[in-house]
N, CA and C atoms as a LAMMPS dump frame, in Angstrom:
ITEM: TIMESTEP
0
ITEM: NUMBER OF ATOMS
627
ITEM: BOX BOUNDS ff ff ff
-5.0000000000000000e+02 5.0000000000000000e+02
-5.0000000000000000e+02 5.0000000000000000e+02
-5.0000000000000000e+02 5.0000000000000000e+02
ITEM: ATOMS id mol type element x y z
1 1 1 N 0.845 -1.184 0
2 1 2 C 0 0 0
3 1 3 C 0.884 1.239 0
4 2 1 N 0.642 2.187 -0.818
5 2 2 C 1.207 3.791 -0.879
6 2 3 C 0.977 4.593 -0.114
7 3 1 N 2.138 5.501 0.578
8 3 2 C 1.65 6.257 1.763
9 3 3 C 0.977 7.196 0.886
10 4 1 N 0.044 7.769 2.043
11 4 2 C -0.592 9.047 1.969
12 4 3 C 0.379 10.03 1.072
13 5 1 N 1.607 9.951 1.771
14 5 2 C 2.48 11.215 1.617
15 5 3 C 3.391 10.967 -0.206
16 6 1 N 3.652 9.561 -0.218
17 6 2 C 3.94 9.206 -1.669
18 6 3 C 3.482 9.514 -2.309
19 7 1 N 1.806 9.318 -2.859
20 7 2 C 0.564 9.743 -3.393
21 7 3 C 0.669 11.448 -3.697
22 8 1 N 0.925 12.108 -2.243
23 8 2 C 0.081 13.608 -2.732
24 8 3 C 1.483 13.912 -3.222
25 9 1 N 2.432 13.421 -3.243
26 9 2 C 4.223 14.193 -3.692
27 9 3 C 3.839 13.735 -5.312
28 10 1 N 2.969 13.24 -6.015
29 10 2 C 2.888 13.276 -7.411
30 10 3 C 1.805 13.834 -7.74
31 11 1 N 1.134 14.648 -7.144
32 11 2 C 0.112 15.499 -7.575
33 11 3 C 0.285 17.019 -7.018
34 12 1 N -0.517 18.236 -7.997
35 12 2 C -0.238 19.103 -8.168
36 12 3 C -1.52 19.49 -6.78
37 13 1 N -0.763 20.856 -5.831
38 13 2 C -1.643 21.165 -4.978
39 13 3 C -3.119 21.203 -4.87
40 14 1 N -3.533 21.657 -6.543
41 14 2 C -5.103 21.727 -6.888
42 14 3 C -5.605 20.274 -7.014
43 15 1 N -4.791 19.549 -7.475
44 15 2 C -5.078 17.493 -7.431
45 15 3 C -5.085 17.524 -6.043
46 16 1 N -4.665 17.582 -4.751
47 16 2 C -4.304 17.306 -3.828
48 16 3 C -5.91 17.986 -3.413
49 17 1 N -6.124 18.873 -3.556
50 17 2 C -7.392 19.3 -2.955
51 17 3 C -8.882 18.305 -3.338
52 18 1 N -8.67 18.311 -5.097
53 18 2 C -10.154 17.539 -5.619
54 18 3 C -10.216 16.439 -4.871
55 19 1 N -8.333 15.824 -4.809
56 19 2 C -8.52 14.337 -4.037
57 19 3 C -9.17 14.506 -2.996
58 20 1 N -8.674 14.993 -1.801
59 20 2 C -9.392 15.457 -0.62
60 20 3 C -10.847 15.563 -0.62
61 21 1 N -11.764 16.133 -1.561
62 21 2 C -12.872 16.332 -1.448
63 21 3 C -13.783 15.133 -2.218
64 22 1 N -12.652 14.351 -2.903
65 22 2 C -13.305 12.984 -2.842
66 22 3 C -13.587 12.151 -1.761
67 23 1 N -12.157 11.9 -0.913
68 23 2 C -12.074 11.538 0.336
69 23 3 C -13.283 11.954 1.072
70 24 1 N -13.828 13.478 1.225
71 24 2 C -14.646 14.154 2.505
72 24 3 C -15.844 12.989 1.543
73 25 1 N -16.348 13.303 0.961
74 25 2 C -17.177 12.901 0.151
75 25 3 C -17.794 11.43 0.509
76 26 1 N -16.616 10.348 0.06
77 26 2 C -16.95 9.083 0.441
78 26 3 C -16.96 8.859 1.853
79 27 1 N -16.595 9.765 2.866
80 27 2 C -16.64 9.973 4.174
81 27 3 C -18.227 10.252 4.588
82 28 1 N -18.884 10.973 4.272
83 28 2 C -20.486 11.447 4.226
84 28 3 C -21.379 10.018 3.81
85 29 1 N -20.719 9.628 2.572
86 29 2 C -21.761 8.591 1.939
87 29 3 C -21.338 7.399 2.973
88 30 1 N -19.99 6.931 3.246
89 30 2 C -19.824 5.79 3.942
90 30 3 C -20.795 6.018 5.401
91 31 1 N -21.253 7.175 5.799
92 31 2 C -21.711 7.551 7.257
93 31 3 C -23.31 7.266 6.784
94 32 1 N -23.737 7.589 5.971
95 32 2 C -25.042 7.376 5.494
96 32 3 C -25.447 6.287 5.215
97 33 1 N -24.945 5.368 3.881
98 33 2 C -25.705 4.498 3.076
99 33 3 C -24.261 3.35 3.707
100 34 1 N -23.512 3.543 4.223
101 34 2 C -22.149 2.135 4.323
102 34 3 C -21.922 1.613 3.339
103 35 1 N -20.442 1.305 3.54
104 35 2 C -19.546 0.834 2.223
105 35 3 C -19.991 0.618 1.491
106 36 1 N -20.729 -0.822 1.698
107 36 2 C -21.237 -1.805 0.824
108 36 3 C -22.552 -1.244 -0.068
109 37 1 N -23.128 -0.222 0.527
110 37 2 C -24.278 0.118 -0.222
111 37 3 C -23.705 1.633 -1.246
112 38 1 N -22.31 2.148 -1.042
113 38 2 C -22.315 3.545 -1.673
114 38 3 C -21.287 3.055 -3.166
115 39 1 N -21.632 4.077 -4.107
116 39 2 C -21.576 3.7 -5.508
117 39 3 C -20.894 5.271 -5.953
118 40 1 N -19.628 4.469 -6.632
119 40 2 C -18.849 5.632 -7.197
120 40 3 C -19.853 6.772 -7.4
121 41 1 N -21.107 6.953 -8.167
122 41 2 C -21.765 7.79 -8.642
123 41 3 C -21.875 8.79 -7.342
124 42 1 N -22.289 7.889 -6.566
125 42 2 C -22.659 8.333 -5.205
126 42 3 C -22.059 9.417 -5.208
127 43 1 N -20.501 9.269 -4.306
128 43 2 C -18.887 9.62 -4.057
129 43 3 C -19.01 10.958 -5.124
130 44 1 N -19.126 10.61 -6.44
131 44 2 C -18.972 11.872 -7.3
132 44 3 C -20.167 13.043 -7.254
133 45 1 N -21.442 12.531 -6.622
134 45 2 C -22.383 13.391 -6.825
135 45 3 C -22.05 14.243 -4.946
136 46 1 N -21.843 13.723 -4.384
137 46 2 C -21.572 14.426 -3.436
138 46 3 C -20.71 15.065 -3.775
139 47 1 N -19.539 15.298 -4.303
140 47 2 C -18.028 15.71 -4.155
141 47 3 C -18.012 16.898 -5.429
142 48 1 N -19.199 16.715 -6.553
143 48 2 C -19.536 17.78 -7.405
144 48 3 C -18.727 17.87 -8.224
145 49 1 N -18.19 16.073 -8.723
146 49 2 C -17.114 16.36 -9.853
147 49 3 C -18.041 14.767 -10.766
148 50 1 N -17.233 14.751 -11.782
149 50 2 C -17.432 14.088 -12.998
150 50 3 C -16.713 12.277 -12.615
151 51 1 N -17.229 11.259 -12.85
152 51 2 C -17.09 9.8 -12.718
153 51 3 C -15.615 9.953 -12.507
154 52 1 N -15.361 11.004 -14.199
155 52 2 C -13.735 10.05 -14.681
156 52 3 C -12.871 11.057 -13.863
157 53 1 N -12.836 12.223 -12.999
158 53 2 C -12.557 12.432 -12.036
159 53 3 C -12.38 11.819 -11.06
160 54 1 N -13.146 10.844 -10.525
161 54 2 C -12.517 9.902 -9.631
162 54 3 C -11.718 9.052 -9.889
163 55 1 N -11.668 8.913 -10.982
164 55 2 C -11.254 7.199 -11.648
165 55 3 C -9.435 7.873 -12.484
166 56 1 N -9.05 9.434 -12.073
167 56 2 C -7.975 10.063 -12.053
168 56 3 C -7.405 9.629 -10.987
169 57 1 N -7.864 9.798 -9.685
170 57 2 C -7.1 9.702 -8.466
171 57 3 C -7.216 8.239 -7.562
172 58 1 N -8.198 8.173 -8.111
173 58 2 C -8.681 6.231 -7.648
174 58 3 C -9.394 5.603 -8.602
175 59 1 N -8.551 4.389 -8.196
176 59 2 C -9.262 3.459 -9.129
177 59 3 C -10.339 2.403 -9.019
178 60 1 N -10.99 2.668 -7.645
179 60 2 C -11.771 1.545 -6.856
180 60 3 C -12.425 2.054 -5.49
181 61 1 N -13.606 1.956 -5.423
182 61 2 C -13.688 2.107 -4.31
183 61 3 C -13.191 1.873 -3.277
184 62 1 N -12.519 0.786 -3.212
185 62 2 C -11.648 -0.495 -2.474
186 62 3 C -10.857 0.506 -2.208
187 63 1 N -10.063 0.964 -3.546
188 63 2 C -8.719 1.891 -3.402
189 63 3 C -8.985 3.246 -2.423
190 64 1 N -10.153 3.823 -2.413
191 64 2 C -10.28 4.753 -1.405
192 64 3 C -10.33 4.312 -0.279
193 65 1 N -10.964 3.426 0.341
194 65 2 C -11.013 3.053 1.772
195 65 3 C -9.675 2.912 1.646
196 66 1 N -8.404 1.949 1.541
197 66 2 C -7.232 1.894 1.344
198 66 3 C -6.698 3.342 2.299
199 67 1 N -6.9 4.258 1.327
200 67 2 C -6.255 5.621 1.232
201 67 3 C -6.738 5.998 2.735
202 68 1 N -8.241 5.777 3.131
203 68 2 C -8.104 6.119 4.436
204 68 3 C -7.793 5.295 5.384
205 69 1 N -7.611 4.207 5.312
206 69 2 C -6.826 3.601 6.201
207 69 3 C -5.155 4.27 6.517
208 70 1 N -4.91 4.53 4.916
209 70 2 C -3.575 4.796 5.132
210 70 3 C -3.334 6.149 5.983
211 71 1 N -4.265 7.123 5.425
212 71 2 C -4.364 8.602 6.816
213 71 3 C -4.196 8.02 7.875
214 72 1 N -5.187 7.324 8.589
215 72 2 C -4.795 7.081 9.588
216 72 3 C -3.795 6.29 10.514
217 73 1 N -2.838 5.514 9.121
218 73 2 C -1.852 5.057 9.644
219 73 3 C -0.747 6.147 9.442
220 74 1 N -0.811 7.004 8.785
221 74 2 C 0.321 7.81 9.032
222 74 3 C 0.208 9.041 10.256
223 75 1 N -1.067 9.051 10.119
224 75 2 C -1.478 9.989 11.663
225 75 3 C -0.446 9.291 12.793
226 76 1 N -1.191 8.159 12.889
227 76 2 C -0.613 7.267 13.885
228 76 3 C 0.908 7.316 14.524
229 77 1 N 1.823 6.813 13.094
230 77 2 C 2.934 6.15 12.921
231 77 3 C 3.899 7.651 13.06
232 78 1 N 3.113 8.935 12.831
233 78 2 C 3.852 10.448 12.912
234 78 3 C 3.896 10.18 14.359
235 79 1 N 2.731 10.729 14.829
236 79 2 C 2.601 10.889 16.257
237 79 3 C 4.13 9.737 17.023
238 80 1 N 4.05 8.67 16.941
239 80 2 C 4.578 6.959 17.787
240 80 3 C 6.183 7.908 17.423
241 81 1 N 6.517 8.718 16.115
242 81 2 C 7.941 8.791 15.858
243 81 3 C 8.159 10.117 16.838
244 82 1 N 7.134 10.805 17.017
245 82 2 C 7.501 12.187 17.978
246 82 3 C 7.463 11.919 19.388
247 83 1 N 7.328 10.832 19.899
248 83 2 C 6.758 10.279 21.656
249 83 3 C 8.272 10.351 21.947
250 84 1 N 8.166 11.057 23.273
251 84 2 C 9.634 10.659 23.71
252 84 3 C 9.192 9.636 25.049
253 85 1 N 9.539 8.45 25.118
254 85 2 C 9.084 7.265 25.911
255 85 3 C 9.867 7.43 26.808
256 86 1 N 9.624 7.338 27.831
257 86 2 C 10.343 6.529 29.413
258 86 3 C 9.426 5.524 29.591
259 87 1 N 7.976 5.794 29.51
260 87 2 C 7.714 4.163 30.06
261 87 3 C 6.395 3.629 29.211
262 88 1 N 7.192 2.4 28.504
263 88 2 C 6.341 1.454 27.241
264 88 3 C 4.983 1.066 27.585
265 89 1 N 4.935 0.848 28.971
266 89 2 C 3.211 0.712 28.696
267 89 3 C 1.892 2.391 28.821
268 90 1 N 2.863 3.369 29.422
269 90 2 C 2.428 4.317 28.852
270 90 3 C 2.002 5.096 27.503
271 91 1 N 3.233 4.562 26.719
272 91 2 C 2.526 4.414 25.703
273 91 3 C 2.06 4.106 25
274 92 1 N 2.056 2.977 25.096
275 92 2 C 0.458 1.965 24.351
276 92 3 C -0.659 2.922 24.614
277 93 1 N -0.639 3.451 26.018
278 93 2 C -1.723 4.315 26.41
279 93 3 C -1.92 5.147 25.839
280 94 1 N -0.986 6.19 25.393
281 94 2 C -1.103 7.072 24.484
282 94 3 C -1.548 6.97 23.277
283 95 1 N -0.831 5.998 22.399
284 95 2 C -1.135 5.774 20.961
285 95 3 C -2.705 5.103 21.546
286 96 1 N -3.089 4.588 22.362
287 96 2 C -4.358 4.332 22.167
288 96 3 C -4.955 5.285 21.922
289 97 1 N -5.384 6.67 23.137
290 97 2 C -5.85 7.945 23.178
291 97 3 C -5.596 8.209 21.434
292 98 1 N -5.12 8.126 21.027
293 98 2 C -4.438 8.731 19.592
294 98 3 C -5.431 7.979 18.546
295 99 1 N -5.373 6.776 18.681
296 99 2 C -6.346 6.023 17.706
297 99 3 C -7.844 6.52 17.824
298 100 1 N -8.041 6.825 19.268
299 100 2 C -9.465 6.981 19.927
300 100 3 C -9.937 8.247 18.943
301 101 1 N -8.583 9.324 19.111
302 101 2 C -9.169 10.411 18.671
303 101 3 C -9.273 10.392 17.076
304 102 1 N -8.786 9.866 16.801
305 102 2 C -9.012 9.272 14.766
306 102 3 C -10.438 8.761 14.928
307 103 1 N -11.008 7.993 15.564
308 103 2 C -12.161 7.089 15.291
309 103 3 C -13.128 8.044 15.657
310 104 1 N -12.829 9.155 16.759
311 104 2 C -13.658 9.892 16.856
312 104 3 C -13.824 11.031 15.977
313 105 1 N -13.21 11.369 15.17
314 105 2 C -13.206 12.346 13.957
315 105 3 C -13.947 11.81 12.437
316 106 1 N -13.318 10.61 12.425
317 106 2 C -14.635 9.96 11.389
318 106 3 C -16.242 9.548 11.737
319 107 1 N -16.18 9.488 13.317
320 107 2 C -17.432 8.951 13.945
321 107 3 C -17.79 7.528 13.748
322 108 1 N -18.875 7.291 14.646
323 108 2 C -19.168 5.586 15.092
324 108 3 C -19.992 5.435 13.719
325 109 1 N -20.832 6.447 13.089
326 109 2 C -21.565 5.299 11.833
327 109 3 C -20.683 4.788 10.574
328 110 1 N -19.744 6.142 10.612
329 110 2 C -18.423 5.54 9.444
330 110 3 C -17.908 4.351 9.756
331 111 1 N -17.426 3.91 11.338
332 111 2 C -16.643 3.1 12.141
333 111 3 C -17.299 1.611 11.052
334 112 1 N -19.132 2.267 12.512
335 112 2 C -19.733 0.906 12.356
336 112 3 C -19.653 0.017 11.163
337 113 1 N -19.663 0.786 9.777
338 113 2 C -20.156 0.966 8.312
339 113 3 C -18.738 0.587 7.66
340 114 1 N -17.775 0.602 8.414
341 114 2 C -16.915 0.315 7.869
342 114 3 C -16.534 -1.066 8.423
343 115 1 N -16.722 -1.524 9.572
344 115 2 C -16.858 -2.862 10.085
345 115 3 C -17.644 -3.329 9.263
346 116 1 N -18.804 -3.252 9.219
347 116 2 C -19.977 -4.09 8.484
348 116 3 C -19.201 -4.905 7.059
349 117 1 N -18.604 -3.871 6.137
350 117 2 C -18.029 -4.14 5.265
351 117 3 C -17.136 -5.073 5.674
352 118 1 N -16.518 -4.969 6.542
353 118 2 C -15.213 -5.883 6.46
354 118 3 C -16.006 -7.148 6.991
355 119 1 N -16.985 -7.586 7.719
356 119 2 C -17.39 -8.908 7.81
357 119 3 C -18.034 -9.211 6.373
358 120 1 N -19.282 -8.489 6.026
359 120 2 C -19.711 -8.974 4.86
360 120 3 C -18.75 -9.001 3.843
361 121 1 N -17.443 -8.93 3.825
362 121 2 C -16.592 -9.075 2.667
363 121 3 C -15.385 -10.398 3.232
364 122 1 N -15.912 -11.093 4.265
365 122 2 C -15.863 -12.28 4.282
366 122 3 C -14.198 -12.217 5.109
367 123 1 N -13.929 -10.705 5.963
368 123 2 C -12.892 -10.18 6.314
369 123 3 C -11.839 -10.389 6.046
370 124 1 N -12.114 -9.879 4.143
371 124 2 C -11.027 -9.548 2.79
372 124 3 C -10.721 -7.997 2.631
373 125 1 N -11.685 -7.002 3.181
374 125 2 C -11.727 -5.688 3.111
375 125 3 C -10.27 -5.289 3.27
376 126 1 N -9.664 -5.442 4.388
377 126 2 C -8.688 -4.98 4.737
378 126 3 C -8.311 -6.09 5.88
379 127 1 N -6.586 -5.669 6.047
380 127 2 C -6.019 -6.837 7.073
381 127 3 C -5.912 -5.732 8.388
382 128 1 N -6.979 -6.025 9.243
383 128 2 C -6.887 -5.327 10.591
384 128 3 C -5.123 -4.951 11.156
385 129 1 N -4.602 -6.746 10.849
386 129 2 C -3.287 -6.908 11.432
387 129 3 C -2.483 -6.034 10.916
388 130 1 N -2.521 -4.906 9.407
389 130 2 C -1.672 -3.518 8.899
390 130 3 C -2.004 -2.888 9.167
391 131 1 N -3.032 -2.408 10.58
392 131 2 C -3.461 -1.013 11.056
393 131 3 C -1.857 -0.9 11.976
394 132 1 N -1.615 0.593 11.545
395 132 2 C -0.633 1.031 12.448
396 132 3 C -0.712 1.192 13.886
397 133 1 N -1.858 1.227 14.473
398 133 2 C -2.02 0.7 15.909
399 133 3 C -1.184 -0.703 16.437
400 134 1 N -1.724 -1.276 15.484
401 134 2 C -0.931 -3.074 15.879
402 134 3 C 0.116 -3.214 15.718
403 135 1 N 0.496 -3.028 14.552
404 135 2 C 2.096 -2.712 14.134
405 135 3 C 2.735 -1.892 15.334
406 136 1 N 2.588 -0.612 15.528
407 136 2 C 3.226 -0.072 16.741
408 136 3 C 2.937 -0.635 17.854
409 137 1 N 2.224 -1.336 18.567
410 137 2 C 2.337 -2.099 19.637
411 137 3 C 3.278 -3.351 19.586
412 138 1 N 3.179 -3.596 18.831
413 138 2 C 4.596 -4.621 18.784
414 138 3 C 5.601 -4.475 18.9
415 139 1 N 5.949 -2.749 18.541
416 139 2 C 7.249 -2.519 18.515
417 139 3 C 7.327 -1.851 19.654
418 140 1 N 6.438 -1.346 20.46
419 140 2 C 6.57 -0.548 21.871
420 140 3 C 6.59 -2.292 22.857
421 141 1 N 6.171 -3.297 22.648
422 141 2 C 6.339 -4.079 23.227
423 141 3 C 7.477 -4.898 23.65
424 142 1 N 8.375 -4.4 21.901
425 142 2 C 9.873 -5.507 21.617
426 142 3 C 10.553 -4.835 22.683
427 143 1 N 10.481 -3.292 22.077
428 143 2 C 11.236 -2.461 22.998
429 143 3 C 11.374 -2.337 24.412
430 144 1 N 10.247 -2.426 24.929
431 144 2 C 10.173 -2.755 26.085
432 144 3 C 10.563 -3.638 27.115
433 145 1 N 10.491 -4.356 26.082
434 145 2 C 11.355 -6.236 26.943
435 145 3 C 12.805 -5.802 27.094
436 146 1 N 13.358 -5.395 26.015
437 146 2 C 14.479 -4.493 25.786
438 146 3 C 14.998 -3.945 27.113
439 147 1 N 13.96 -3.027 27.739
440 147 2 C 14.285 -1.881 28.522
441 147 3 C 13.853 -2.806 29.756
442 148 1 N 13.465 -3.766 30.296
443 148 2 C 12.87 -4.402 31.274
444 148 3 C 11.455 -4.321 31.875
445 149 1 N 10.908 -3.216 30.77
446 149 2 C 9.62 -2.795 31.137
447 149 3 C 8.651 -3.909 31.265
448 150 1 N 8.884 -4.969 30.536
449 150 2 C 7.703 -6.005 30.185
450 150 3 C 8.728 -7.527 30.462
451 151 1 N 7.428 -7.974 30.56
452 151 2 C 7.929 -9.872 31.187
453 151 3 C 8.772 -10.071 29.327
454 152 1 N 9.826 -10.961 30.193
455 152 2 C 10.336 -11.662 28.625
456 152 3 C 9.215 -12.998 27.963
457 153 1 N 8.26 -13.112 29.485
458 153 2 C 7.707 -14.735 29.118
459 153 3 C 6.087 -14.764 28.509
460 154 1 N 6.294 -13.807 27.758
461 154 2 C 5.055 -13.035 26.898
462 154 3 C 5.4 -12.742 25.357
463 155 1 N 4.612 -13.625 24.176
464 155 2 C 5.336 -13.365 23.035
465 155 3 C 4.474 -11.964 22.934
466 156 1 N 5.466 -11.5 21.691
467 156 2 C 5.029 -9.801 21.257
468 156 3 C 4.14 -9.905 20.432
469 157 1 N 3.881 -11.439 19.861
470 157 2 C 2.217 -10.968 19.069
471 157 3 C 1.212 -11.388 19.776
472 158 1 N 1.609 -12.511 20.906
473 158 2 C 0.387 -12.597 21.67
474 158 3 C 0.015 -11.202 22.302
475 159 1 N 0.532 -10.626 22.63
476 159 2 C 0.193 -9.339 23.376
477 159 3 C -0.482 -7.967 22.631
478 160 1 N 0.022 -7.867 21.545
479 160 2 C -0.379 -6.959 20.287
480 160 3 C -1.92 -8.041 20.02
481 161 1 N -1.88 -8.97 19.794
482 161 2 C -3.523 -9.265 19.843
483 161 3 C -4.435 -8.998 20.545
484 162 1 N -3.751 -9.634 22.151
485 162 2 C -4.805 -9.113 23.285
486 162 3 C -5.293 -7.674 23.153
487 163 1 N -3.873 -6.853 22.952
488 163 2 C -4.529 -5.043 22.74
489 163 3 C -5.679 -4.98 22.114
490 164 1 N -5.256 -5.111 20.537
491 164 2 C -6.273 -5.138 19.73
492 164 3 C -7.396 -5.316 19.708
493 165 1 N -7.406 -6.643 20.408
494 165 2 C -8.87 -7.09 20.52
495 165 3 C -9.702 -6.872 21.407
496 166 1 N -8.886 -5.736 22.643
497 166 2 C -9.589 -4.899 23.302
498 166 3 C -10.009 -3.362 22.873
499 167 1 N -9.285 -3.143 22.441
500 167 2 C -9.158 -1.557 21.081
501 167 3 C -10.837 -2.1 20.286
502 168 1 N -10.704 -2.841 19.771
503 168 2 C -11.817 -3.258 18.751
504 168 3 C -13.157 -3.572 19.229
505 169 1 N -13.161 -4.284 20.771
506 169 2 C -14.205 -4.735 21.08
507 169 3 C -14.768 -3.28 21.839
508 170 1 N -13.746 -2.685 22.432
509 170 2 C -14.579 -1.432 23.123
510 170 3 C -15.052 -0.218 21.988
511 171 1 N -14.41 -0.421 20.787
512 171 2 C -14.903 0.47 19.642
513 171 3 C -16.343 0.072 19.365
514 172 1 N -16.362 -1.494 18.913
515 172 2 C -17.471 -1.944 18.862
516 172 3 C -19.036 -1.574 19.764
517 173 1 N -18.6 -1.277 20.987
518 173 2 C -19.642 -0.615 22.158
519 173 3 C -19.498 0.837 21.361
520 174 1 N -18.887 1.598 21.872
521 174 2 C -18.892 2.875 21.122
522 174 3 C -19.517 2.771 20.073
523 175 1 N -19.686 1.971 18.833
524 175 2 C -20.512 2.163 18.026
525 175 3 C -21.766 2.038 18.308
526 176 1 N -22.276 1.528 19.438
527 176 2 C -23.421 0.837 19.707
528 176 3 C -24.226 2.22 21.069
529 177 1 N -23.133 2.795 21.246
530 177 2 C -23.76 3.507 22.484
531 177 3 C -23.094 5.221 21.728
532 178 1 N -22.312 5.305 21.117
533 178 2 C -21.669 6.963 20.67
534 178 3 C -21.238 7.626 21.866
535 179 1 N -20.97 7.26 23.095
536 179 2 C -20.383 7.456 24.315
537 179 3 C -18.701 7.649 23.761
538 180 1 N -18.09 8.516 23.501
539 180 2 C -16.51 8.576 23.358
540 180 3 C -16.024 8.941 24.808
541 181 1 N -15.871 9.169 25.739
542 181 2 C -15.848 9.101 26.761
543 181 3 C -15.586 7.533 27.931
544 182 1 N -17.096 6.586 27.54
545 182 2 C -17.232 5.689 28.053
546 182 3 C -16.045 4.506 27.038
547 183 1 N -15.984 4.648 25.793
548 183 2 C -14.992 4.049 24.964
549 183 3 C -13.308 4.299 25.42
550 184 1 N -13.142 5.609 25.678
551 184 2 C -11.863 5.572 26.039
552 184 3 C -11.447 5.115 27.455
553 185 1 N -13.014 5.255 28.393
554 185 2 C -12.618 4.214 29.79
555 185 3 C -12.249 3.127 29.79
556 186 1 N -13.34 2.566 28.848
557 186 2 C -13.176 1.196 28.912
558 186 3 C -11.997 0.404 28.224
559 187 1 N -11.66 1.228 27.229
560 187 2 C -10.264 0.979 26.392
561 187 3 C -9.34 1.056 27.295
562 188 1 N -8.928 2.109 28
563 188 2 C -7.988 2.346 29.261
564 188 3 C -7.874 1.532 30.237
565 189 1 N -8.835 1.353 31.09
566 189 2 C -8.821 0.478 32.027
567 189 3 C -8.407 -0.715 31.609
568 190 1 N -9.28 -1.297 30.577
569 190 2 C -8.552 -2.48 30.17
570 190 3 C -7.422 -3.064 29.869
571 191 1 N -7.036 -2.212 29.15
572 191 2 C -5.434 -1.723 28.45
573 191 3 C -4.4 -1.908 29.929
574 192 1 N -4.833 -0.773 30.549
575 192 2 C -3.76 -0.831 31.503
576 192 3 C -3.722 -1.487 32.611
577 193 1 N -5.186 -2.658 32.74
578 193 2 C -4.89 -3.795 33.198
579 193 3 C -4.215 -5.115 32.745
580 194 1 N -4.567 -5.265 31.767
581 194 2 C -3.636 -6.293 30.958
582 194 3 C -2.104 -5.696 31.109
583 195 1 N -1.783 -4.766 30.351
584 195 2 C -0.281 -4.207 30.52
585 195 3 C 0.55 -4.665 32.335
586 196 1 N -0.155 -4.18 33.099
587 196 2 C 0.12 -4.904 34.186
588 196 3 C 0.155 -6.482 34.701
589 197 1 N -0.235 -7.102 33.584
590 197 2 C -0.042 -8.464 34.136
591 197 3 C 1.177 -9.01 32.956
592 198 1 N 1.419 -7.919 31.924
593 198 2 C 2.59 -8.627 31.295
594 198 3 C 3.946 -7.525 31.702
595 199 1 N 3.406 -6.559 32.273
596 199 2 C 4.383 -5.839 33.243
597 199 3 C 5.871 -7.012 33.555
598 200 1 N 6.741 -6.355 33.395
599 200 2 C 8.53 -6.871 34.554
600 200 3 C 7.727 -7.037 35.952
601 201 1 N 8.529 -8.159 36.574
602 201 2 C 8.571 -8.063 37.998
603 201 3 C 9.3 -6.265 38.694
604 202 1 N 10.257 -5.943 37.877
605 202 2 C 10.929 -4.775 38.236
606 202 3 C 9.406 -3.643 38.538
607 203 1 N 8.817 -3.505 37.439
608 203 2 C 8.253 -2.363 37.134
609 203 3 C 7.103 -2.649 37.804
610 204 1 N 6.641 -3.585 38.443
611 204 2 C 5.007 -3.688 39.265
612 204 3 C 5.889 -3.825 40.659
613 205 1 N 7.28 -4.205 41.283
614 205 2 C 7.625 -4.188 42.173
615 205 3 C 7.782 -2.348 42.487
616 206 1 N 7.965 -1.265 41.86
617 206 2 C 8.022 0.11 41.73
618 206 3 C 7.116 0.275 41.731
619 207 1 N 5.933 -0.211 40.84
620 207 2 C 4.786 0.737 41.274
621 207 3 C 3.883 0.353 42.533
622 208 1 N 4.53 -0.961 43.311
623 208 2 C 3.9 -1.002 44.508
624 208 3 C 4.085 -0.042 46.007
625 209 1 N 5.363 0.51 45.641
626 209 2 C 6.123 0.852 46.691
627 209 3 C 5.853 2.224 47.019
């Protein structure tokens, strides 16, 4: 997949904009009618340009969701390179907060609507496991073992799953309730209970004391 940033470095600032307002575009329709039900025409009649206008900057609907996945992995993966870390399960915490606030800028019916798709597409849509959330937890995890922050007797993808599949299941409520608030509790708490049980003996012996 092509970064975000690859993409707009071959287009001219005014391309960079139409793209964008394709993007806002299939953003509205995906919140309305969901993936599976919105139709290039759709995308173009919102966005107030011509078919073969889209079919300039994308070639698939497919290919746009892509593209926003990829925003938000470079949101992500910016932010994870500017963190100055002292302590690895803090920031899992953080980049969580960070994901939270992405999901909350597209909102829960895009979310939901974009889940939907990925089951009814027989979960071919996209590989959850290349969201830059997961990817960077693995590597705040390696690192960590590294630094003594975390048990050595914990593999780094078992643990990047457990996250995940707490990241996902409390999104899943959030879609169901639009509480962003109650989503980032429950993401948190969870988060930073698990993190504590794959915690170093060092680092839960410090934070007892």
């Amino acid at each position: 997949m092509s970064s975000v940033n690859d993409v707009n470095s071959k287009i001219t600032p005014k391309g960079i904009h139409s793209r964008q307002k394709i993007i806002d575009a299939a953003i509205t329709s995906f919140k309305v009618k969901g993936y599976q039900e919105t139709t290039i025409q759709d995308i173009c009649f919102i966005a107030g340009i011509a078919v073969g206008t889209f079919y300039h900057y994308f070639s698939s609907k497919h290919d746009l969701l892509f593209v926003m996945i990829a925003e938000m992995n470079t949101t992500l993966t910016t932010a994870y390179q500017k963190m100055d870390i002292k302590s690895y399960p803090d920031a899992i915490l953080q980049l969580t907060d960070l994901f939270i606030d992405i999901y909350e800028s597209y909102g829960p019916e895009l979310i939901t609507n974009m889940y939907k798709g990925y089951v009814l597409s027989g979960k071919n849509l996209f590989d959850i496991n290349q969201f830059a959330y997961v990817i960077i937890i693995r590597d705040i995890f390696a690192r960590g073992i590294k630094e003594k922050q975390f048990s050595i007797d914990f593999a780094v993808d078992d643990v990047a799953e457990m996250v995940k599949s707490i990241f996902f299941l409390s999104s899943v409520l959030w879609c169901n309730h639009h509480d962003i608030n109650v989503f980032r509790d429950n993401a948190h708490r969870k988060i930073e209970a698990f993190l504590q049980l794959v915690s170093s003996d060092e680092v839960n012996n410090i934070e007892q004391e």
